[in-house]
C-alpha positions in Angstrom: 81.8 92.9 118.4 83.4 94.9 116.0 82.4 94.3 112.1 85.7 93.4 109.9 86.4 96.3 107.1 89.0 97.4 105.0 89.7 100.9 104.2 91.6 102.4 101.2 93.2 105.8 101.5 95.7 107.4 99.0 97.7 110.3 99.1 96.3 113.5 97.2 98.1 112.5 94.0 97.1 109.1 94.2 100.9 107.7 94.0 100.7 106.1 97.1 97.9 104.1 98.9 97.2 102.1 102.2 94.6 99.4 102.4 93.8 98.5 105.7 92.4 95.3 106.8 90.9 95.2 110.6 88.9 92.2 111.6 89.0 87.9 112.0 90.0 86.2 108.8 87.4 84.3 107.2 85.5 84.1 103.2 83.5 87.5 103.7 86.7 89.7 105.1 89.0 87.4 102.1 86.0 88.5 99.4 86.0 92.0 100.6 89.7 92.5 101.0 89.7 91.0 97.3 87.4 93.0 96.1 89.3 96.4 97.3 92.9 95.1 96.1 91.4 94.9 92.6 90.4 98.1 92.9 93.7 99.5 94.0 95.8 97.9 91.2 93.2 98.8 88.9 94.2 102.2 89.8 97.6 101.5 88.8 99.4 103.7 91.7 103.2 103.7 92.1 102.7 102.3 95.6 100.4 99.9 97.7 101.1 99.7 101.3 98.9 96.3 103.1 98.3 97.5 106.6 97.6 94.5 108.5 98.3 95.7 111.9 94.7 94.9 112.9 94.2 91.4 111.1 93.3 88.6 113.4 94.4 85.6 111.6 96.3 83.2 114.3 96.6 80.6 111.2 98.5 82.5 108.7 96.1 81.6 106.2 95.7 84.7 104.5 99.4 84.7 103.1 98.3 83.2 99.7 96.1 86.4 99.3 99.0 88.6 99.5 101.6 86.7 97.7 99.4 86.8 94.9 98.7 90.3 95.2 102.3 90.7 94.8 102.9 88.8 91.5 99.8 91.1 90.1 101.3 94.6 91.2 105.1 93.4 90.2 103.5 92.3 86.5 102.1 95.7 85.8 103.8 98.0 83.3 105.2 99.7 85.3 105.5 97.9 88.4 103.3 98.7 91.6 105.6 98.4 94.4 103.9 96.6 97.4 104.5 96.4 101.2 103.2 94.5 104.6 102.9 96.0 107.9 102.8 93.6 110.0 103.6 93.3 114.0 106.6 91.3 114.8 104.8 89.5 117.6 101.7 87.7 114.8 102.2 84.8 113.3 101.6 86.0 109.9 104.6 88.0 110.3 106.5 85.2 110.3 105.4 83.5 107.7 105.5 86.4 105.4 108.8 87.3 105.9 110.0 83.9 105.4 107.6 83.9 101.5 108.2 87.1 100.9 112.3 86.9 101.1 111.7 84.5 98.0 109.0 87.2 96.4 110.8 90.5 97.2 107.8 91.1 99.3 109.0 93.5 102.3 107.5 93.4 105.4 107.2 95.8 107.8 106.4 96.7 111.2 104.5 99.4 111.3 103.0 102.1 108.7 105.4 104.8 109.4 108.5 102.2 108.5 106.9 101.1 105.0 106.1 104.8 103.9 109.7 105.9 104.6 111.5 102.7 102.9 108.9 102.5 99.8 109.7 106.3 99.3 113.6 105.5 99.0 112.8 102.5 96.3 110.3 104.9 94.1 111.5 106.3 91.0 112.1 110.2 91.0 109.1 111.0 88.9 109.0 114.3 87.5 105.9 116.3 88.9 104.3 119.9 88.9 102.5 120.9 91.6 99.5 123.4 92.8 96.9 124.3 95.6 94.4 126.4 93.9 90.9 127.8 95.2 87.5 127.4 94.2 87.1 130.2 91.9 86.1 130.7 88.0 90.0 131.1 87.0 91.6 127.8 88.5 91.0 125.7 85.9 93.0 127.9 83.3 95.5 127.7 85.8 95.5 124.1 86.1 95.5 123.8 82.1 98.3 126.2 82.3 100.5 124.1 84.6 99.6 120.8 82.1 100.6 123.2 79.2 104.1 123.8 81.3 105.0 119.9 82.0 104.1 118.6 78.4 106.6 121.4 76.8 109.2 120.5 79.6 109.1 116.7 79.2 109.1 116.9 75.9 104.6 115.4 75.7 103.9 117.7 72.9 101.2 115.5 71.5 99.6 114.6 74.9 99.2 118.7 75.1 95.4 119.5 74.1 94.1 116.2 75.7 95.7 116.6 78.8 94.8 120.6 79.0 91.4 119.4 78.3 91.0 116.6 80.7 93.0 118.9 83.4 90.2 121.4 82.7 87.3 119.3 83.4 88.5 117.4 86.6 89.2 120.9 88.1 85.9 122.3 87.0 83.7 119.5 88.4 86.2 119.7 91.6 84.7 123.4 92.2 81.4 123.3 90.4 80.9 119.9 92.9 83.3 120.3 96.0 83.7 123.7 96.2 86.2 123.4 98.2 90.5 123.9 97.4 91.8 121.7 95.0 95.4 119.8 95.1 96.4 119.9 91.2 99.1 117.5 90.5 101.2 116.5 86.9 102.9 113.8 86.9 105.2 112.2 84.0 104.5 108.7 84.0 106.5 106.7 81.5 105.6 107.8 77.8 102.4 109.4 79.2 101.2 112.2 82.0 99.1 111.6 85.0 96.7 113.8 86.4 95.2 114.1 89.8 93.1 116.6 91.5 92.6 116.2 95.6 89.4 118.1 97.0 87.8 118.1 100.0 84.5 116.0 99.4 84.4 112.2 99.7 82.0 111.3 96.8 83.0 110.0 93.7 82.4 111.4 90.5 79.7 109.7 88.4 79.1 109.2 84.6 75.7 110.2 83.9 73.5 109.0 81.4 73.3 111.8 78.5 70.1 113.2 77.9 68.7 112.6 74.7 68.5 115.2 72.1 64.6 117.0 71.6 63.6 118.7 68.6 62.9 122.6 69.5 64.7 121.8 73.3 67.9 123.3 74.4 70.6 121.1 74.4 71.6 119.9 78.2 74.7 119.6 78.2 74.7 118.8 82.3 77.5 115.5 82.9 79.7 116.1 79.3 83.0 116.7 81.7 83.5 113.3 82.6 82.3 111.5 79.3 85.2 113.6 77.8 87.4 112.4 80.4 86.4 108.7 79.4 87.2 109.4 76.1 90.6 111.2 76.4 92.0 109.0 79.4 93.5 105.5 79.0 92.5 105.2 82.7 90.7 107.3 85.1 88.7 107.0 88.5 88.9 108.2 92.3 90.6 107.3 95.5 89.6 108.0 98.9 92.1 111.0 100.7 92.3 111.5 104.3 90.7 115.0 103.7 88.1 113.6 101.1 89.4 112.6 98.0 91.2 112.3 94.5 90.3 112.0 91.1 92.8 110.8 88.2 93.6 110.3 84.9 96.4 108.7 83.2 97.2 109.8 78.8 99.3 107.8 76.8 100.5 108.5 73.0 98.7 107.2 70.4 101.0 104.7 69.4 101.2 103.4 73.1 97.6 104.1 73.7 96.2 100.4 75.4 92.4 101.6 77.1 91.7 100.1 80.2 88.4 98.0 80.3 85.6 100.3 81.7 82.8 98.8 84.2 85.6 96.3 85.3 88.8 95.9 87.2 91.3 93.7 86.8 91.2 90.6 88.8 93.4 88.8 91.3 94.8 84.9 89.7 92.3 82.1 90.1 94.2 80.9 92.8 93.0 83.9 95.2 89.5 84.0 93.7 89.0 80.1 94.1 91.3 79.4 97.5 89.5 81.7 99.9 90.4 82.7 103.5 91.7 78.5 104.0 93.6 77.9 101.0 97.0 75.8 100.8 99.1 77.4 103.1 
């Protein structure tokens, strides 16, 4: 028998992710599929697709999950927009269409569909793009390219910070990966978003700093990413098809609001405390 999972995948500049649940409704598939959504939306991507293709639930009684998801994506600043895919034939397909009419919660019936109507709703975001290689000069490139979309869209503050952050994601993707990089600037809002897409599926880490030793050299081995912290109003890593993405959102000082480290946001109490046979 097949175990129940869910899988998150974004594309490489993390604007657009699909979370796909496979497996029989019941508490341990509703806590993990919880678990994962927080994740997403703590993430913040323009897009969540719900792939639910694969979901046995004959019941329909995981709709309060994803009508709650819903309110939490369309509350965020900016918005998340959020899709179903479900088959026309499953129950839950009926019932969602019929809720989600009254939550501007689209359903659709296949992947495909959602990607190419989601697209159409999505802002025209302004975006610089580039595929660099693994070599010692990419990440004055990348800081480059950041240089050229903070002058354009008129960022001039979020400059230095960004160039620096830029600098260090691309330098761990090569020092780490060593593979081609996918360097993406985004203008989101009063800020810039950054993503870099390599080719290795594990997540960068914060290390513990090592502490300083009289008469030792300084290690300075894990600094990138503290920086990062430090710099980013948000930051973290999504899963790609061809390994994965790492991110970082800047805001202005005067619109500066950190994210809570060691934490993601959580769904409302009535997810957390319904479970897989909540009201329907």
């Amino acid at each position: 028998m097949k175990e129940p999972a869910v899988h998150l995948e974004s594309d490489v500049d993390a604007s657009l992710v699909t979370l796909t649940v496979d497996g029989a409704w019941d508490r341990a598939l509703w806590k993990q599929t919880t678990e994962r959504l927080n994740k997403c939306l703590a993430e913040h991507p323009e897009a969540l697709i719900v792939d639910l293709s694969w979901l046995d639930d004959p019941g329909a009684v995981s709709a309060p999950t994803w009508m709650a998801a819903q309110r939490k994506a369309a509350a965020m600043t900016p918005p998340v927009q959020l899709a179903l895919c479900i088959p026309p034939d499953l129950p839950l397909a009926d019932r969602m269409q019929r809720l989600g009419a009254r939550h501007y919660l689209p359903v659709y019936a296949r992947v495909r569909q959602a990607r190419v109507a989601i697209a159409g709703r999505l802002p025209l975001t302004e975006r610089l793009k580039a595929t660099l290689p693994p070599e010692p000069d990419s990440p004055s490139i990348a800081r480059n390219l950041v240089s050229d979309a903070c002058l354009a869209w008129d960022r001039v503050e979020l400059l230095h910070p960004s160039r620096a952050v830029m600098s260090e994601l691309v330098t761990n993707a090569i020092e780490h990966a060593r593979t081609e990089a996918t360097v993406v600037v985004s203008l989101r809002g009063a800020g810039v978003h950054l993503s870099v897409a390599d080719g290795v599926t594990a997540p960068p880490r914060l290390l513990r700093m090592s502490r300083v030793r009289r008469d030792q050299p300084l290690d300075e081995h894990g600094w990138g990413l503290h920086m990062v912290d430090a710099l980013a109003v948000a930051w973290g890593s999504l899963p790609t098809s061809t390994g994965k993405v790492v991110w970082a959102t800047l805001q202005p000082p005067a619109t500066h609001k950190r994210q809570p480290r060691n934490g993601t946001p959580r769904l409302p109490s009535s997810v957390r405390n319904d479970g897989p046979t909540g009201p329907r």
